[in-house]
mmCIF entry with sequence, helices, sheets and N, C-alpha, C, O atoms, coordinates in Angstrom:
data_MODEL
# 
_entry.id   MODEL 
# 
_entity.id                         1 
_entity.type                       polymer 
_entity.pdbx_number_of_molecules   1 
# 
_entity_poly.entity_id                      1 
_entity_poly.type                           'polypeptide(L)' 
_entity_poly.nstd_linkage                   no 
_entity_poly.nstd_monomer                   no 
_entity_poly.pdbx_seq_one_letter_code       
;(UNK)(UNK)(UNK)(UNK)(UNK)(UNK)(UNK)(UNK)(UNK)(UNK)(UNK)(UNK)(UNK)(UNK)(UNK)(UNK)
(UNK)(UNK)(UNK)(UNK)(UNK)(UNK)(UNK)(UNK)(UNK)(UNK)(UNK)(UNK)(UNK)(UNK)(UNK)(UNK)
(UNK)(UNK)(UNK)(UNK)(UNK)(UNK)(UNK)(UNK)(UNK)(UNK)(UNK)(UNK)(UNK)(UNK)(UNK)(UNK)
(UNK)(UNK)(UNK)(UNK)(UNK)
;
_entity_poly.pdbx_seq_one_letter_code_can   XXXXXXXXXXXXXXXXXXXXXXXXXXXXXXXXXXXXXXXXXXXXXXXXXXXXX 
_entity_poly.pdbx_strand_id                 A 
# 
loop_
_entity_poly_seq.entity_id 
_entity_poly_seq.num 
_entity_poly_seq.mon_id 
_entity_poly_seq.hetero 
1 1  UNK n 
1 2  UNK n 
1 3  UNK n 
1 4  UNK n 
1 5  UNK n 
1 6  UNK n 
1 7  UNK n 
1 8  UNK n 
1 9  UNK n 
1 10 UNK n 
1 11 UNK n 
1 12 UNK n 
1 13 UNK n 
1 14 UNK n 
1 15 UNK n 
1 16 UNK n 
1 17 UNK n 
1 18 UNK n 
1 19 UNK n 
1 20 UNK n 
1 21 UNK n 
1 22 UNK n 
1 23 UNK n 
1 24 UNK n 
1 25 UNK n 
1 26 UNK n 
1 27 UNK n 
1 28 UNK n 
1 29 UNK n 
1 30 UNK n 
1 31 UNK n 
1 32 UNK n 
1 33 UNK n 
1 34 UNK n 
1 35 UNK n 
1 36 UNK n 
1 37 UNK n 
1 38 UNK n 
1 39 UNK n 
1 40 UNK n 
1 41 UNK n 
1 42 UNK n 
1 43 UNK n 
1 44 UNK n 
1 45 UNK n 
1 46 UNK n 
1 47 UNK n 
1 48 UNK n 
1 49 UNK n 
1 50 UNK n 
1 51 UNK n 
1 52 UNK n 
1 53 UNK n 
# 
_struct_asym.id          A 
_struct_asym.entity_id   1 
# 
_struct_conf.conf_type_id            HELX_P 
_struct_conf.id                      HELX_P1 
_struct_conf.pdbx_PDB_helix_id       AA1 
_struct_conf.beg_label_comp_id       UNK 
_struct_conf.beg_label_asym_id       A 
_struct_conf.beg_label_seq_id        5 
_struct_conf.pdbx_beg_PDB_ins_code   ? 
_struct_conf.end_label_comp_id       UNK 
_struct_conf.end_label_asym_id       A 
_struct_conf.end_label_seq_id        43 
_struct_conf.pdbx_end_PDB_ins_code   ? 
_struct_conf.beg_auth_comp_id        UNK 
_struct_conf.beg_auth_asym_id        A 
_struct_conf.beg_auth_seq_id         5 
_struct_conf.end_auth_comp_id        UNK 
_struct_conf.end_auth_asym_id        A 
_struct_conf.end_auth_seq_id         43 
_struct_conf.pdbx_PDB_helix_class    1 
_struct_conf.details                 ? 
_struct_conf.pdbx_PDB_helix_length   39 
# 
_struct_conf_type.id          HELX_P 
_struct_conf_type.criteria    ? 
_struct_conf_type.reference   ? 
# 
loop_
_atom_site.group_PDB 
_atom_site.id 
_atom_site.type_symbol 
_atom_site.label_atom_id 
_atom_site.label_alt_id 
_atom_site.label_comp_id 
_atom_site.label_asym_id 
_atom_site.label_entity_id 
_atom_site.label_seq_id 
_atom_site.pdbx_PDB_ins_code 
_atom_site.Cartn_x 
_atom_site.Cartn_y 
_atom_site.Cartn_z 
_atom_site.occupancy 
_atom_site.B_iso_or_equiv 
_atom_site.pdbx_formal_charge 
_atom_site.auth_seq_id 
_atom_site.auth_comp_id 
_atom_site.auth_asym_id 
_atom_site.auth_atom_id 
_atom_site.pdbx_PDB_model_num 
ATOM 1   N N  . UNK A 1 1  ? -22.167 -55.101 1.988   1.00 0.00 ? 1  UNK A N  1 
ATOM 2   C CA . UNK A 1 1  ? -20.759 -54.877 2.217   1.00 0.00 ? 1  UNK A CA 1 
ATOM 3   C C  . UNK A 1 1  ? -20.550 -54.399 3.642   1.00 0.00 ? 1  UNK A C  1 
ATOM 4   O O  . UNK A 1 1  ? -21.452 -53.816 4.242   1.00 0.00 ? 1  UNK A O  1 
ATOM 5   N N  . UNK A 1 2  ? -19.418 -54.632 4.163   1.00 0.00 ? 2  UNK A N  1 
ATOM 6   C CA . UNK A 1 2  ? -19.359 -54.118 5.510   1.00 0.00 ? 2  UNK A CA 1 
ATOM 7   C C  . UNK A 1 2  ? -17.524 -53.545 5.557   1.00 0.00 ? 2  UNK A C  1 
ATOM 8   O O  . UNK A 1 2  ? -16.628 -53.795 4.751   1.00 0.00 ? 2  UNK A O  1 
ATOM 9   N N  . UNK A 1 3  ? -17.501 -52.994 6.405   1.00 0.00 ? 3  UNK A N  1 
ATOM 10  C CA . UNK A 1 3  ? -16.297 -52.595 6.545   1.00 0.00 ? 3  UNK A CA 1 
ATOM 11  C C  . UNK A 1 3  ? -15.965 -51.529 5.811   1.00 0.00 ? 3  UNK A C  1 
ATOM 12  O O  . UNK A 1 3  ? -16.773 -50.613 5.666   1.00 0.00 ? 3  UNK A O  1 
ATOM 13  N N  . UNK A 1 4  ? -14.441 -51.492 5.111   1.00 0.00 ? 4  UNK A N  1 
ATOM 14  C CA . UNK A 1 4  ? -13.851 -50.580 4.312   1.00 0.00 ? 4  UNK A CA 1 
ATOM 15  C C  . UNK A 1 4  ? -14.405 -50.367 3.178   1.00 0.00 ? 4  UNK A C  1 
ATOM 16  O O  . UNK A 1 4  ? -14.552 -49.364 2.479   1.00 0.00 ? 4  UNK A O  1 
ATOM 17  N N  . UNK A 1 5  ? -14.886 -52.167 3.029   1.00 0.00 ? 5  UNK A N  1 
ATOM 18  C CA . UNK A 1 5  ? -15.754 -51.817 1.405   1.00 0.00 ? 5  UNK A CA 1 
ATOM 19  C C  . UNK A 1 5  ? -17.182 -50.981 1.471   1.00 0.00 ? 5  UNK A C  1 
ATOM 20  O O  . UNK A 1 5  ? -17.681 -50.725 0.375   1.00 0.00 ? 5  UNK A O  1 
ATOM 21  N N  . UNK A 1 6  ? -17.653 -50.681 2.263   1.00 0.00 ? 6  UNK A N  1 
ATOM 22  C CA . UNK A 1 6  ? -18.845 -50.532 2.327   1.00 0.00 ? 6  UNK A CA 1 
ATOM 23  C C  . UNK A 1 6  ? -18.441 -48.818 2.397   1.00 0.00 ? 6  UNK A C  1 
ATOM 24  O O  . UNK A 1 6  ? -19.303 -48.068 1.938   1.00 0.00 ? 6  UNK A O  1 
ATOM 25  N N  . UNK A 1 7  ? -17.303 -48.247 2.893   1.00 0.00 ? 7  UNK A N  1 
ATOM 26  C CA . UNK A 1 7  ? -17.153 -46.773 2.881   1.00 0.00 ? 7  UNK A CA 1 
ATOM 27  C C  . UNK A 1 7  ? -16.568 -46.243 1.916   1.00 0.00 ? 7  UNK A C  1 
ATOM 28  O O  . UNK A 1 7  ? -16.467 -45.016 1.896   1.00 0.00 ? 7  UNK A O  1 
ATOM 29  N N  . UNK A 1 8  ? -15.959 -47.141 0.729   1.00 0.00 ? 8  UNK A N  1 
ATOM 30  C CA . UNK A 1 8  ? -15.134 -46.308 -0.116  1.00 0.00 ? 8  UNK A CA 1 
ATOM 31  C C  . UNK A 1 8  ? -16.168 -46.722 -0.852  1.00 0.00 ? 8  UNK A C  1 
ATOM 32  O O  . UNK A 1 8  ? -15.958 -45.923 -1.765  1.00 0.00 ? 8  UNK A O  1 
ATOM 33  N N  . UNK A 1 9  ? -17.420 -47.501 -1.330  1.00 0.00 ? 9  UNK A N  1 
ATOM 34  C CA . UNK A 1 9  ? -18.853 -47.386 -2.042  1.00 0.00 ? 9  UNK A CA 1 
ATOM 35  C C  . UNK A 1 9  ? -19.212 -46.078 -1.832  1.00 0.00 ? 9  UNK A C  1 
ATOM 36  O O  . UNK A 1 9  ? -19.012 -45.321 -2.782  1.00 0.00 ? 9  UNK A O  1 
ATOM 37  N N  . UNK A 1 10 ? -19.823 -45.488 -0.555  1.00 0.00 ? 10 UNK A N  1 
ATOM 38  C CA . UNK A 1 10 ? -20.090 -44.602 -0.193  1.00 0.00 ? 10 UNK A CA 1 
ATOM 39  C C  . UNK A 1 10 ? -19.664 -43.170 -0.775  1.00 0.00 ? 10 UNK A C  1 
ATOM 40  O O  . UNK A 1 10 ? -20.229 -42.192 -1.267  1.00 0.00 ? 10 UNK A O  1 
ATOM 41  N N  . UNK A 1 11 ? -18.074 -43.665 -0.381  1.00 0.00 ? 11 UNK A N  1 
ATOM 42  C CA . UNK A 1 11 ? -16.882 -42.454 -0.746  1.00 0.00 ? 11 UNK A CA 1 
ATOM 43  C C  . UNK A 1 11 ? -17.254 -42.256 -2.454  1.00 0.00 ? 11 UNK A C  1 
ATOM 44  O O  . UNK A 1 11 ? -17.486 -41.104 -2.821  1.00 0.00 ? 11 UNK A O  1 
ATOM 45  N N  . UNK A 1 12 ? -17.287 -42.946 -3.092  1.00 0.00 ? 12 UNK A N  1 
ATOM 46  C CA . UNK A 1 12 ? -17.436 -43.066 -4.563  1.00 0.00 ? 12 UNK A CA 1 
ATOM 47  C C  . UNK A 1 12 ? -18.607 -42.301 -5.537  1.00 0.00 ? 12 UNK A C  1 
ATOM 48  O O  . UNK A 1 12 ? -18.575 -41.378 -6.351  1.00 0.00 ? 12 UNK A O  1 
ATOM 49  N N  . UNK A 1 13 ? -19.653 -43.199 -4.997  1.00 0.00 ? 13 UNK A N  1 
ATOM 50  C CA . UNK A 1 13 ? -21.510 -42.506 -4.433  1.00 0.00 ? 13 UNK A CA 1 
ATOM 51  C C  . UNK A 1 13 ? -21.085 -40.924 -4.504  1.00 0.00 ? 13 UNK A C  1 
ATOM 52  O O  . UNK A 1 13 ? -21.216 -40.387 -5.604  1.00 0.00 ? 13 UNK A O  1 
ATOM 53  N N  . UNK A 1 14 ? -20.620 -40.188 -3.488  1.00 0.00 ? 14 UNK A N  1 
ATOM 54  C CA . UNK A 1 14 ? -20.370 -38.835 -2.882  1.00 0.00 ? 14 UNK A CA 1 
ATOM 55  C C  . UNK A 1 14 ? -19.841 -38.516 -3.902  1.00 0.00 ? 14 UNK A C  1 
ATOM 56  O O  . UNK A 1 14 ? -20.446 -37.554 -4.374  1.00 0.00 ? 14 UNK A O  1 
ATOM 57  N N  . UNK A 1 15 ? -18.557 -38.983 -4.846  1.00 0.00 ? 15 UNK A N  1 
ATOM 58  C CA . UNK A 1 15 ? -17.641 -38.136 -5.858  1.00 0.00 ? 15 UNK A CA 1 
ATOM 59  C C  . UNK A 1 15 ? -18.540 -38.067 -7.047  1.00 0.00 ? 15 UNK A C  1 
ATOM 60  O O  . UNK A 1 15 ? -18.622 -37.043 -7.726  1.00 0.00 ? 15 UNK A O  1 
ATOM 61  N N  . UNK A 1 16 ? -19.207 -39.142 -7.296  1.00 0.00 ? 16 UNK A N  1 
ATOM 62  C CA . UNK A 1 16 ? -20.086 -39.118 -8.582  1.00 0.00 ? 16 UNK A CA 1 
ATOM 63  C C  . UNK A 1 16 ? -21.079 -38.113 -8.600  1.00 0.00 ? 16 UNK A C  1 
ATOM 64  O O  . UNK A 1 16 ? -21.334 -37.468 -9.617  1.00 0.00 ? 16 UNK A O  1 
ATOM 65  N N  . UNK A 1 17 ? -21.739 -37.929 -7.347  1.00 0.00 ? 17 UNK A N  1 
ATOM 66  C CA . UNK A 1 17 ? -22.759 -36.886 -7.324  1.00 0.00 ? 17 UNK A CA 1 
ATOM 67  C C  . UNK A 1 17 ? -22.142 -35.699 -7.255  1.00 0.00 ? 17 UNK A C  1 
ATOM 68  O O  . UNK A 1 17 ? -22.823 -34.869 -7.858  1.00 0.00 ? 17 UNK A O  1 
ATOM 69  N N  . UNK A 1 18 ? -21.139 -35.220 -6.786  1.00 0.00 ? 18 UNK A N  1 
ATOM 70  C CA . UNK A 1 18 ? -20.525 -33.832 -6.693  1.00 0.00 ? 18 UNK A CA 1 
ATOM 71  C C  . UNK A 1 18 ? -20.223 -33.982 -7.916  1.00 0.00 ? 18 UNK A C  1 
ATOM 72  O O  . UNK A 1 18 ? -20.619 -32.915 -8.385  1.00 0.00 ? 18 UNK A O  1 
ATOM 73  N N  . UNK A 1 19 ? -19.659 -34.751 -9.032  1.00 0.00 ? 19 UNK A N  1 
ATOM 74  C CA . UNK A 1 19 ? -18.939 -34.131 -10.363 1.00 0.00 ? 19 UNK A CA 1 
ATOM 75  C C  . UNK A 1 19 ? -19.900 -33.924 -11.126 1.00 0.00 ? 19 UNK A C  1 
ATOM 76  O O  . UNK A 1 19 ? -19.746 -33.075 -12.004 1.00 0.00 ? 19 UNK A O  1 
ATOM 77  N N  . UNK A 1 20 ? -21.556 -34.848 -10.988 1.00 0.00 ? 20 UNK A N  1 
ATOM 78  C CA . UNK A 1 20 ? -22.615 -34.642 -11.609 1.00 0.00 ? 20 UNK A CA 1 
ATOM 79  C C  . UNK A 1 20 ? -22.797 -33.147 -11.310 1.00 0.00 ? 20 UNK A C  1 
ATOM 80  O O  . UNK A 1 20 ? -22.660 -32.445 -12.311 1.00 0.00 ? 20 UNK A O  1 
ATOM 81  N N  . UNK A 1 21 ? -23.090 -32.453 -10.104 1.00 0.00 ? 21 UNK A N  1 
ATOM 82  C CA . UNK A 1 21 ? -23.773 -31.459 -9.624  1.00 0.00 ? 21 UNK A CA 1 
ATOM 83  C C  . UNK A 1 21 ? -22.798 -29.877 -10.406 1.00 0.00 ? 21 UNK A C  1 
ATOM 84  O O  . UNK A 1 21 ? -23.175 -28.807 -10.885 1.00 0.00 ? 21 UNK A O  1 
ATOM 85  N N  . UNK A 1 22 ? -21.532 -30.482 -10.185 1.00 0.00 ? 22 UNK A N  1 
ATOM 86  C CA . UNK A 1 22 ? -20.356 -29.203 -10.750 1.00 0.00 ? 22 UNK A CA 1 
ATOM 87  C C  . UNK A 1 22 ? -20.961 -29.027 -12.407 1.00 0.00 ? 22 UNK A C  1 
ATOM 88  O O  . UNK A 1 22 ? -21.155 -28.012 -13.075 1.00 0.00 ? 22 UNK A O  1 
ATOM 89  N N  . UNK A 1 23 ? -21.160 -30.524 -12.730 1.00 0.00 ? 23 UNK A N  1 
ATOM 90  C CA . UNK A 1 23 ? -21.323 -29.973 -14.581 1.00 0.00 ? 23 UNK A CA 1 
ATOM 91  C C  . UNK A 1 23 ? -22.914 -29.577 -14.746 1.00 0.00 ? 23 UNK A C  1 
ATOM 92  O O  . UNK A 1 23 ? -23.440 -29.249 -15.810 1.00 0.00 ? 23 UNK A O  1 
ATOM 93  N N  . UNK A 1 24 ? -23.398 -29.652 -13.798 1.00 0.00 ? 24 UNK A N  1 
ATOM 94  C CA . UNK A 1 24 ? -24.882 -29.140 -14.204 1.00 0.00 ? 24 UNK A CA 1 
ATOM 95  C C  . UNK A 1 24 ? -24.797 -27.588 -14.086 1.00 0.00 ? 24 UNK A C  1 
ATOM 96  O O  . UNK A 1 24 ? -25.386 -26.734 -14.748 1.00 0.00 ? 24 UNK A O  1 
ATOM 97  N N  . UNK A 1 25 ? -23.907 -27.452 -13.067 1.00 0.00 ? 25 UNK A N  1 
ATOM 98  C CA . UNK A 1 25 ? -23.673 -25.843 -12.526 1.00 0.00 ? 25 UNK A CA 1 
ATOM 99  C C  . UNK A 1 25 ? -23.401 -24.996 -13.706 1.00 0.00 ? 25 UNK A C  1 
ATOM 100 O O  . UNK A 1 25 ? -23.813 -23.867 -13.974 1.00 0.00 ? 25 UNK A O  1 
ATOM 101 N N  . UNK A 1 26 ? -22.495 -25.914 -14.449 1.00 0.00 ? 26 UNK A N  1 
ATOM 102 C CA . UNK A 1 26 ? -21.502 -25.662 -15.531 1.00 0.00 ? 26 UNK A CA 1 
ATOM 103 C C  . UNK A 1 26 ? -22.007 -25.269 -16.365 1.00 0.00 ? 26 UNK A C  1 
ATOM 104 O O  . UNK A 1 26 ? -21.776 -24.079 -16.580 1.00 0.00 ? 26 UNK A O  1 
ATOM 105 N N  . UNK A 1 27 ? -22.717 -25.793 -17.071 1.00 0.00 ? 27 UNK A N  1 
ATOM 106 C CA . UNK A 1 27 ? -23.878 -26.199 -18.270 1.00 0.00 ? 27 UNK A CA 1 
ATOM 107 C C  . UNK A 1 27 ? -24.922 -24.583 -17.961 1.00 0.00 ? 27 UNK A C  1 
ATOM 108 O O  . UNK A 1 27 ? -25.099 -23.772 -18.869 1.00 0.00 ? 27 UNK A O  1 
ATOM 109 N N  . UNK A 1 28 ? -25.433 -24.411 -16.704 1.00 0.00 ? 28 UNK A N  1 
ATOM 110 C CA . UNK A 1 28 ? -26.462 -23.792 -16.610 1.00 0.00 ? 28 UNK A CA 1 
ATOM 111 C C  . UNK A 1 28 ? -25.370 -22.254 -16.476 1.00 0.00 ? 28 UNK A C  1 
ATOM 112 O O  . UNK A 1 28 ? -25.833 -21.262 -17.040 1.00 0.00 ? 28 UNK A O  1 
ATOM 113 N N  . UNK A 1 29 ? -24.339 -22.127 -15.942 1.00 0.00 ? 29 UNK A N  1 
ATOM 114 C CA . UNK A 1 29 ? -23.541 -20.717 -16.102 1.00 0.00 ? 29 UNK A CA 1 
ATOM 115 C C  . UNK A 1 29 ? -23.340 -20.863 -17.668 1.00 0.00 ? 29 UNK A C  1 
ATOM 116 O O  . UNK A 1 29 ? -23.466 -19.712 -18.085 1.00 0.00 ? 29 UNK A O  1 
ATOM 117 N N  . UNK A 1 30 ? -23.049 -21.839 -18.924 1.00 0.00 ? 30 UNK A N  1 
ATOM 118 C CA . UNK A 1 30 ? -22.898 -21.120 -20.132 1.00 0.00 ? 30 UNK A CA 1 
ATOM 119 C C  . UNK A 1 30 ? -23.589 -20.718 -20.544 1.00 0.00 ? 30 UNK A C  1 
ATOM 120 O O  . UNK A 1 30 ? -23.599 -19.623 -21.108 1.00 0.00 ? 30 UNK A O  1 
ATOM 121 N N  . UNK A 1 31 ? -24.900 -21.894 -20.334 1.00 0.00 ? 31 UNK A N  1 
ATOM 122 C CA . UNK A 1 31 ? -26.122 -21.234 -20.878 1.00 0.00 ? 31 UNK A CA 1 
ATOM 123 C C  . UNK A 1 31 ? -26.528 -20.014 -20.450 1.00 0.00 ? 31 UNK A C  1 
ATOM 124 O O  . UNK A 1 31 ? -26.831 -19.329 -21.427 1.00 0.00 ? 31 UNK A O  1 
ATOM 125 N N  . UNK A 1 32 ? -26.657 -19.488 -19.518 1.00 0.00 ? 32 UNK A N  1 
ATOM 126 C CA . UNK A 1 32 ? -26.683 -17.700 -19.163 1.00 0.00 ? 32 UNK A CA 1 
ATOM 127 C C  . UNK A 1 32 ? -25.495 -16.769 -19.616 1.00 0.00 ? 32 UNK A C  1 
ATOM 128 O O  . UNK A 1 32 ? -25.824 -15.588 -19.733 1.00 0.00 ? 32 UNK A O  1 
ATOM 129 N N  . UNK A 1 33 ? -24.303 -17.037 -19.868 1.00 0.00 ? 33 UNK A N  1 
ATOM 130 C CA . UNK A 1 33 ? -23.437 -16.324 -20.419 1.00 0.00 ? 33 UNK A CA 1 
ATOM 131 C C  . UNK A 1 33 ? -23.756 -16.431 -21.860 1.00 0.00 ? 33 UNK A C  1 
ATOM 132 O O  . UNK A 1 33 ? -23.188 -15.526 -22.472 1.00 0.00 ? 33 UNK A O  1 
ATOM 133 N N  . UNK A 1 34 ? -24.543 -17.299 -22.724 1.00 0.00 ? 34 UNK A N  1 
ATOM 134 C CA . UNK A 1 34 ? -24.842 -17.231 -24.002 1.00 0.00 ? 34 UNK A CA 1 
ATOM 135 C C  . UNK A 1 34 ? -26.223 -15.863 -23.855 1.00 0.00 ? 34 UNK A C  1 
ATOM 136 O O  . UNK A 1 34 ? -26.254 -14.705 -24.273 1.00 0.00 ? 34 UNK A O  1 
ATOM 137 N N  . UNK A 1 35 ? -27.285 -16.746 -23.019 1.00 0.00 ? 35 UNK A N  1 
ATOM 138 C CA . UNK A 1 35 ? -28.108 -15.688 -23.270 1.00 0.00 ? 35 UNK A CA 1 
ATOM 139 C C  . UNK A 1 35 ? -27.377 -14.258 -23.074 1.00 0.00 ? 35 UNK A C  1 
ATOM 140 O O  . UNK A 1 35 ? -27.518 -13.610 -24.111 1.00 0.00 ? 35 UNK A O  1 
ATOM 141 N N  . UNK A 1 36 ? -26.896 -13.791 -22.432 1.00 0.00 ? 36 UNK A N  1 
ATOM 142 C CA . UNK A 1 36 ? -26.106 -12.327 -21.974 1.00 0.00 ? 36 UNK A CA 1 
ATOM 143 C C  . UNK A 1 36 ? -25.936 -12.086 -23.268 1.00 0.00 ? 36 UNK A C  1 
ATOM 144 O O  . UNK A 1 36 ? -26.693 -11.319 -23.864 1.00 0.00 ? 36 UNK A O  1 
ATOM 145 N N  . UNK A 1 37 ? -24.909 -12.717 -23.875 1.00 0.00 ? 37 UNK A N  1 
ATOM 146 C CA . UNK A 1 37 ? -23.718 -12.136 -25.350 1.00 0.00 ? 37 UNK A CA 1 
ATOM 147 C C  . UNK A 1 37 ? -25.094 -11.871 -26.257 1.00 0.00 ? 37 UNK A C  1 
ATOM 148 O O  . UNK A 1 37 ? -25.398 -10.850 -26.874 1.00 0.00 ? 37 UNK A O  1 
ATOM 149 N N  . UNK A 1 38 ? -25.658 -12.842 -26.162 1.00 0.00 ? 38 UNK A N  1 
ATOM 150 C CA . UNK A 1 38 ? -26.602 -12.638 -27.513 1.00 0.00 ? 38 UNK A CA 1 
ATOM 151 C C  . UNK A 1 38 ? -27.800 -11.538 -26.901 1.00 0.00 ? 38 UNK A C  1 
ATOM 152 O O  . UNK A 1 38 ? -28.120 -10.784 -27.819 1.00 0.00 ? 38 UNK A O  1 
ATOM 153 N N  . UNK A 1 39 ? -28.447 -11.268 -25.810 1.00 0.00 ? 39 UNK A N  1 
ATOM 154 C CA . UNK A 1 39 ? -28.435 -9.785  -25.622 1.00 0.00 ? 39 UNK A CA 1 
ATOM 155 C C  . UNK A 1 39 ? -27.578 -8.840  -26.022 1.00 0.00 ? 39 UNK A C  1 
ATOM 156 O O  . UNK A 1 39 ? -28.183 -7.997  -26.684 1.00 0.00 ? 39 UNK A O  1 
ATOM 157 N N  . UNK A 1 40 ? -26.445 -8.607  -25.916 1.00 0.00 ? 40 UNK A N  1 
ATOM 158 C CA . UNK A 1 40 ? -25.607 -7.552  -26.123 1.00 0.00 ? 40 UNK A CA 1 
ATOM 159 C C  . UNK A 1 40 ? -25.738 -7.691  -27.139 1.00 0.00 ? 40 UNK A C  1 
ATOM 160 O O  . UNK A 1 40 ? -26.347 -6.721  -27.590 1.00 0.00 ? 40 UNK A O  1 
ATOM 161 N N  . UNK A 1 41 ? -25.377 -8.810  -28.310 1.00 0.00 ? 41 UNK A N  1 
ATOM 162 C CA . UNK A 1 41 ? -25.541 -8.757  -29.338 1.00 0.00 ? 41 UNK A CA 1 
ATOM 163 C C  . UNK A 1 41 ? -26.436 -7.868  -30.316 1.00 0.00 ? 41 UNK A C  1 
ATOM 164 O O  . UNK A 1 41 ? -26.088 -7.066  -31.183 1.00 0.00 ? 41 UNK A O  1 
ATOM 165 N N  . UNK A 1 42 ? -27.643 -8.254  -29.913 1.00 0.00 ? 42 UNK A N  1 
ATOM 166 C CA . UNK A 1 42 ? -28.749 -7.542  -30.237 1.00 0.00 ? 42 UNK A CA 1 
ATOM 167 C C  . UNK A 1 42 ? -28.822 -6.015  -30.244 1.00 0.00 ? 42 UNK A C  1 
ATOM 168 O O  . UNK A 1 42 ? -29.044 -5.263  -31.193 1.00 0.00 ? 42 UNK A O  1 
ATOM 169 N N  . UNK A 1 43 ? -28.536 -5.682  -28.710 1.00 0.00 ? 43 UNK A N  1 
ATOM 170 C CA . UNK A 1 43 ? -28.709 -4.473  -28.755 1.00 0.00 ? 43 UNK A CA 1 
ATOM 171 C C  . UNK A 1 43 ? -27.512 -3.145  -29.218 1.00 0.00 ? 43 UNK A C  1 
ATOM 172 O O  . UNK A 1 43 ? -27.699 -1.937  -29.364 1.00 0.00 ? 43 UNK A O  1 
ATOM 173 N N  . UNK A 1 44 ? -26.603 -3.755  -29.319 1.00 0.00 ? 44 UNK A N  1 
ATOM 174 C CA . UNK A 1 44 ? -25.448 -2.971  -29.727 1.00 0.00 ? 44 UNK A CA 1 
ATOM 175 C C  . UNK A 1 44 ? -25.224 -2.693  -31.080 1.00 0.00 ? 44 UNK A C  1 
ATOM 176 O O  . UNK A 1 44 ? -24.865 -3.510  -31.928 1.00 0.00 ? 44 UNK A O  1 
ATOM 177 N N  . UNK A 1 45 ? -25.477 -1.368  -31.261 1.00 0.00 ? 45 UNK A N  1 
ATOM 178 C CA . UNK A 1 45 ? -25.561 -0.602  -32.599 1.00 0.00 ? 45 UNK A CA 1 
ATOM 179 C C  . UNK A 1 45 ? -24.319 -1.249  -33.297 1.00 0.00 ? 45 UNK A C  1 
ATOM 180 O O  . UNK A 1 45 ? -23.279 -1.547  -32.710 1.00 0.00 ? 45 UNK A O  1 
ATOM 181 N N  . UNK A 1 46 ? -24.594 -1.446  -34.771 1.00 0.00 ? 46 UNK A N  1 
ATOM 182 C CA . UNK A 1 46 ? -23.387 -1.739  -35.318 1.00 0.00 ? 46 UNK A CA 1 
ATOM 183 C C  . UNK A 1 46 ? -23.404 -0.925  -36.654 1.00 0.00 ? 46 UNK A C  1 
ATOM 184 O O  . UNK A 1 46 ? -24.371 -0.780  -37.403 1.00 0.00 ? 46 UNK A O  1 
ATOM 185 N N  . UNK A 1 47 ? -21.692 -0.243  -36.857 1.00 0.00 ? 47 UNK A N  1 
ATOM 186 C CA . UNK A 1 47 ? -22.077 0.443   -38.328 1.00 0.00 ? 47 UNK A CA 1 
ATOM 187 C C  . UNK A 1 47 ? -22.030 -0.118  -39.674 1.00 0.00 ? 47 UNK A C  1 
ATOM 188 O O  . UNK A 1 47 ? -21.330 -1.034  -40.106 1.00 0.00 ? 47 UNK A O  1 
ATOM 189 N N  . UNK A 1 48 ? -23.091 0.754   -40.380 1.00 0.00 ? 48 UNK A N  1 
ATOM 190 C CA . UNK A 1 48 ? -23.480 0.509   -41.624 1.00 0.00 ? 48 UNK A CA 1 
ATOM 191 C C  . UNK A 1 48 ? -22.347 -0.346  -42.645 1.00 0.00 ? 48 UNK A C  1 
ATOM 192 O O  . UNK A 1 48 ? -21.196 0.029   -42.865 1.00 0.00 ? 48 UNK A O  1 
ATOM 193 N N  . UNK A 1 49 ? -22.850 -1.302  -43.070 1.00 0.00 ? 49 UNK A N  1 
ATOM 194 C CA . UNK A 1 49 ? -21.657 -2.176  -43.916 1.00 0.00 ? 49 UNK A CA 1 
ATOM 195 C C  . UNK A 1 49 ? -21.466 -1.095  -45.266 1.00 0.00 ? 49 UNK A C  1 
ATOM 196 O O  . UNK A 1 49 ? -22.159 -0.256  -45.842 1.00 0.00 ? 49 UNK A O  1 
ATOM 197 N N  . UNK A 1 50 ? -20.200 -1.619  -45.376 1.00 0.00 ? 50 UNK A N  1 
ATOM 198 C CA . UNK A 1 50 ? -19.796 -0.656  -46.974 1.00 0.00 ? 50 UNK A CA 1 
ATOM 199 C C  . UNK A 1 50 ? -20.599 -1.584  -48.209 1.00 0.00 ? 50 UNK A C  1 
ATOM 200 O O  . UNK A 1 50 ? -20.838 -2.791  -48.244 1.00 0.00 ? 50 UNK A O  1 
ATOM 201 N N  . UNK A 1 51 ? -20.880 -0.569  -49.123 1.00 0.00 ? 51 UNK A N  1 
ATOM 202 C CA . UNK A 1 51 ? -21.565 -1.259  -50.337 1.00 0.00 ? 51 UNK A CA 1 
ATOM 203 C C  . UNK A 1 51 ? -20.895 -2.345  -51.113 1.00 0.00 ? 51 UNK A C  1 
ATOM 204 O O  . UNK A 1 51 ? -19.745 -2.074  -51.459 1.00 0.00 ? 51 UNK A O  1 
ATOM 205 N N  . UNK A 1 52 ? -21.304 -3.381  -51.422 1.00 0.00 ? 52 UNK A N  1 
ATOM 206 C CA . UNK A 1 52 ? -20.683 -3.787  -52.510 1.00 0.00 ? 52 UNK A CA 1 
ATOM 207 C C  . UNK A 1 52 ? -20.655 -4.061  -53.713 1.00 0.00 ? 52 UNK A C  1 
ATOM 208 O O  . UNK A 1 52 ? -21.732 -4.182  -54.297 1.00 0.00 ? 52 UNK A O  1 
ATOM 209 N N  . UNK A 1 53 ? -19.385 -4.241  -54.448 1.00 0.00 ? 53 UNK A N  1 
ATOM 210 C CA . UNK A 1 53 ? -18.707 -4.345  -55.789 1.00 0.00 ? 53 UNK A CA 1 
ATOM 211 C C  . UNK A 1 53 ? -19.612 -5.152  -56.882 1.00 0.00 ? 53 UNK A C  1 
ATOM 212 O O  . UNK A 1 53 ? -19.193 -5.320  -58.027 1.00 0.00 ? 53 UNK A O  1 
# 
């Protein structure tokens, strides 16, 4: 390709890899905000359930 076509390929190329790169970012911040909660989870005293009926 030459010309215009050959830069909005390019241009395209560039958007695909940045939206790839944002959801990997993405993916890898929930996955650490899961591990976190489920630390806290763990360690945070919780009180005794009432008996039951």
């Amino acid at each position: 390709m030459t010309g215009l076509a050959a830069g909005s390929s390019d241009v395209l190329q560039h958007l695909l890899l940045d939206l790839v790169l944002k959801a990997v970012i993405v993916l890898v911040a929930l996955g650490v905000l899961a591990l976190g909660m489920r630390a806290i989870w763990r360690r945070t005293p919780r009180p005794p359930r009432p008996p039951r009926r």
